[in-house]
C-alpha positions, -999 to 999 in steps of 0.1 A, spaced: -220 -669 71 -223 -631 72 -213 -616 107 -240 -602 130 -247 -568 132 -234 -555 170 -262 -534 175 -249 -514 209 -218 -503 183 -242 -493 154 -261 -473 181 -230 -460 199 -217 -450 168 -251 -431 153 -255 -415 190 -214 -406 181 -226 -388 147 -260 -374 159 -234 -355 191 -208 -344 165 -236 -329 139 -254 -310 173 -219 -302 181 -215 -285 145 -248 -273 144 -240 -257 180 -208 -239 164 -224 -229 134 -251 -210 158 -225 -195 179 -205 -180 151 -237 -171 131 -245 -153 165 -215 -137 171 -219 -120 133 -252 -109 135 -246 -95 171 -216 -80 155 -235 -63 127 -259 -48 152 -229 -26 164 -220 -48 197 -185 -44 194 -157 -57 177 -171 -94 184 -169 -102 141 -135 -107 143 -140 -134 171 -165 -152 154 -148 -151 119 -117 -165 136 -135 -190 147 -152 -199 117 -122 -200 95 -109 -224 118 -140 -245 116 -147 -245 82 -136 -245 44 -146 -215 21 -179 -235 6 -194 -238 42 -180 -206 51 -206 -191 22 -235 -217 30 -232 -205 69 -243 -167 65 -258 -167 30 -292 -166 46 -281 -142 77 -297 -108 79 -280 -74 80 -254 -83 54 -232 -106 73 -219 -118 37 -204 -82 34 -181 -91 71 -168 -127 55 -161 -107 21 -138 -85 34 -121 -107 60 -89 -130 32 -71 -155 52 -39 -170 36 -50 -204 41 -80 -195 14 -55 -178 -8 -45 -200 -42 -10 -200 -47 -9 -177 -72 -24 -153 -47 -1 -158 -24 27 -147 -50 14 -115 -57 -9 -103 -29 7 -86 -3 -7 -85 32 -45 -92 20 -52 -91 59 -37 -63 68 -50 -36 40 -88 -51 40 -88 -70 9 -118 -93 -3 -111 -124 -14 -126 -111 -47 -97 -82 -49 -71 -108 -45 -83 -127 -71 -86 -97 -93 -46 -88 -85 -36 -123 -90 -56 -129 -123 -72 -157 -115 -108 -154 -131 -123 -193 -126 -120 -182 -86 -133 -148 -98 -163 -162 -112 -168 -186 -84 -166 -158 -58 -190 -137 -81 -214 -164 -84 -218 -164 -43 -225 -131 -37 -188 -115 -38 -192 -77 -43 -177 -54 -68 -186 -22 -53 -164 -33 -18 -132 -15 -12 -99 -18 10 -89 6 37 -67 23 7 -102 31 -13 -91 3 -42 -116 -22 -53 -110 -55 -75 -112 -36 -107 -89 -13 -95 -61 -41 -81 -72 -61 -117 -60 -30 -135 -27 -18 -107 -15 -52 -121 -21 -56 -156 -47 -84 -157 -64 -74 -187 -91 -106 -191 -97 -101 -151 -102 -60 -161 -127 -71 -189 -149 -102 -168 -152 -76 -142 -159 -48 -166 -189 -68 -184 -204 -79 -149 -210 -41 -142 -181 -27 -124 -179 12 -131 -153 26 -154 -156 62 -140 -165 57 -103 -164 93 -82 -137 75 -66 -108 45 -76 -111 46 -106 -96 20 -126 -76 39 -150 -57 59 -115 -49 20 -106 -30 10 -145 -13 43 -140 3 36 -104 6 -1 -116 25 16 -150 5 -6 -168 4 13 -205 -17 -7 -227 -43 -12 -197 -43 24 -199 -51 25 -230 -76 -1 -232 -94 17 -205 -88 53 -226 -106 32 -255 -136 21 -237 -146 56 -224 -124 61 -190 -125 101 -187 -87 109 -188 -89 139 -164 -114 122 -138 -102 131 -108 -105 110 -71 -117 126 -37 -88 140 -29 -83 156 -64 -57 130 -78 -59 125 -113 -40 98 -134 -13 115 -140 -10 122 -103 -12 85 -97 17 75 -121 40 103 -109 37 93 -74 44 58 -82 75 66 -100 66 55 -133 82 77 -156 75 63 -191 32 61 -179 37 95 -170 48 101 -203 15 83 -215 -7 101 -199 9 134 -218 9 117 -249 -30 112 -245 -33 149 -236 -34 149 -195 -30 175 -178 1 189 -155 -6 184 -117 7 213 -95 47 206 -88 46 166 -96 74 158 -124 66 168 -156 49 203 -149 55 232 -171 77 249 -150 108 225 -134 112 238 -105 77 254 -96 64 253 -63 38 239 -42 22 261 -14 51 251 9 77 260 -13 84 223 -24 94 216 -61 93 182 -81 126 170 -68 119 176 -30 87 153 -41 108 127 -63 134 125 -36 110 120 -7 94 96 -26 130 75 -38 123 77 -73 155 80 -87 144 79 -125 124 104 -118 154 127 -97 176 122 -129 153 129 -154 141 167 -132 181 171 -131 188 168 -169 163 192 -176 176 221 -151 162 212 -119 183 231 -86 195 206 -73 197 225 -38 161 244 -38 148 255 -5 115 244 8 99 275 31 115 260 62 147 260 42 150 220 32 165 212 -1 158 176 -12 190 162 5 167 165 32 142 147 25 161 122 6 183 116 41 157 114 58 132 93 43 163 65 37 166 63 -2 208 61 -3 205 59 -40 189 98 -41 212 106 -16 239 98 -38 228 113 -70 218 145 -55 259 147 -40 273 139 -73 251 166 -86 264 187 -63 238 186 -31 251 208 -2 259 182 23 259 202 56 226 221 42 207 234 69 170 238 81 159 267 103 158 251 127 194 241 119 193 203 109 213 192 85 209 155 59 229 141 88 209 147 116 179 136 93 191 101 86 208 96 123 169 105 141 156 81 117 183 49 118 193 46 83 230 42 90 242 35 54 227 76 49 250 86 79 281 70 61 274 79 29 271 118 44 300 114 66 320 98 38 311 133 19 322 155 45 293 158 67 302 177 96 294 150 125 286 173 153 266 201 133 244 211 160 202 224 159 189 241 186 202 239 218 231 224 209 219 187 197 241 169 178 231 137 154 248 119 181 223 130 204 187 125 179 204 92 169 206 81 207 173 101 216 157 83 189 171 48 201 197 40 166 222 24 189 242 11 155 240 44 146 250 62 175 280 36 178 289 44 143 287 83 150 307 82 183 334 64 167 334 90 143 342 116 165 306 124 176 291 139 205 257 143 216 264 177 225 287 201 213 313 215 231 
């Protein structure tokens, strides 16, 4: 004998479900609200409501939910990535997706992954969007080699020489050579050159990458004012910087070795005096700092305003800089205007491991 239905439980339990689905169809409201509120310019209230609706949701319903709002919301969820959304893959290779703006689309274009690619394209993901850095997914597809992401992205209409991030500036940071040249074959203009007048070559030199740099010459680029591999060495920008102040700001130490083989001076002056010590010291690349001594780098150079490499790594903390300086005959309490020491900026600036290390070398924060 079959058991009888209970009917106050059947009904308790479709009142349960017809409460839950208002309940959902309450939030859904609420977020879709905050959104479109949002996208009317009422204040920052997006990043509420997309909180709350990656909490609530998984990424299909996150798409269903504001497919049909007006002003664009789609473009808000696009740009929003959180990790919890990321593939694995993603999470390898994507750095901070938050943080810099990404799309989910850009992420999967850096991480290669072209199923999700399609998926995301076939719900409305955008090419044309770009992080707070100006890069978009053809341009992270290309910064990381992903030649079949470059190519699906390439045939669903994404520009090959956009007035600005364009893909081939995004192989040649990445040093990605035969993307590069891929992109050369298809039509990418070699000299195109980015808002702020950066070409390719301008891209790979101040990413370090010494053998696309190379590349790019090969193909017929272009010098770019005092980056790496002008004519001139040592010529000068408008402030009096060569290459190697760049290089060594910058902690490209290929790049440092390669300008002092072919005759750089190792100990130029910048118009307020730096030499790349300097800016090596200061900017914390001990490796620089080093190969600019053993090439001879005055260590107790000074500014004119009198700082020396030592006073530029002790204001900034990088305490392996101060020893490597000391250990080289820094002098400890070299003093700039008005008598300050690097025991003084390293205090001043709050380096307490590096003030200890200073006093115990015979520092003090003023000189006597």
């Amino acid at each position: 004998m079959e058991p009888q239905a209970n009917p106050a439980a059947a009904a308790a339990a479709a009142a349960a479900a017809a409460a839950a689905a208002a309940a959902a169809a309450h939030r859904h409201l609420f977020i879709s609200a905050f959104i479109v509120t949002a996208q009317n310019g009422y204040g920052r209230d997006v990043d509420h409501a997309l909180h709350l609706a990656h909490e609530t949701w998984d990424e299909e319903q996150l798409f269903d939910a504001v497919k049909d709002l007006p002003h664009g919301a789609l473009r808000q969820m696009d740009v929003v990535v959180y990790p919890r959304f990321c593939s694995e893959e993603e999470r390898k290779t994507v750095v901070d997706p938050y943080g810099k703006k990404r799309t989910r689309l850009m992420c999967a274009a850096q991480a290669g992954d072209v199923p999700r690619l399609r998926w995301l394209l076939a719900r409305g993901a955008r090419l044309e969007l770009k992080d707070w850095e100006g890069h978009n997914a053809l341009w992270w597809a290309c910064y990381a080699g992903r030649k079949e992401t470059m190519r699906e992205l390439l045939s669903r209409g994404a520009p090959l020489n956009p007035a600005d991030g364009a893909p081939l500036h995004g192989a040649s940071a990445g040093g990605q050579v035969e993307v590069v040249r891929e992109l050369l074959s298809r039509g990418a203009q070699l000299e195109l050159k980015d808002e702020k007048g950066r070409s390719a070559l301008w891209w790979a030199c101040d990413a370090g990458r010494v053998e696309m740099a190379r590349e790019l010459q090969a193909q017929g680029a272009a010098p770019v004012g005092n980056y790496y591999w002008d004519v001139a060495v040592d010529a000068m920008d408008g402030y009096g910087r060569t290459s190697l102040h760049t290089a060594s700001e910058k902690g490209h130490l290929a790049v440092v070795r390669g300008l002092l083989a072919r005759g750089a001076v190792v100990d130029a002056k910048s118009v307020g005096c730096w030499i790349p010590l300097h800016y090596a010291s200061s900017y914390g690349h001990l490796e620089v700092v080093q190969e600019l001594l053993a090439r001879g780098a005055a260590v107790n150079a000074v500014t004119r305003g009198g700082w020396t490499p030592l006073h530029e790594a002790s204001t900034c903390g990088h305490l392996e800089i101060v020893r490597e300086l000391l250990a080289r005959g820094a002098e400890v309490n070299a003093e700039i205007l008005g008598g300050r020491t690097p025991l003084f900026v390293a205090t001043n600036s709050r380096h307490p491991s590096v003030a200890k290390f200073l006093r115990a070398a015979g520092g003090r924060e003023w000189k006597t």
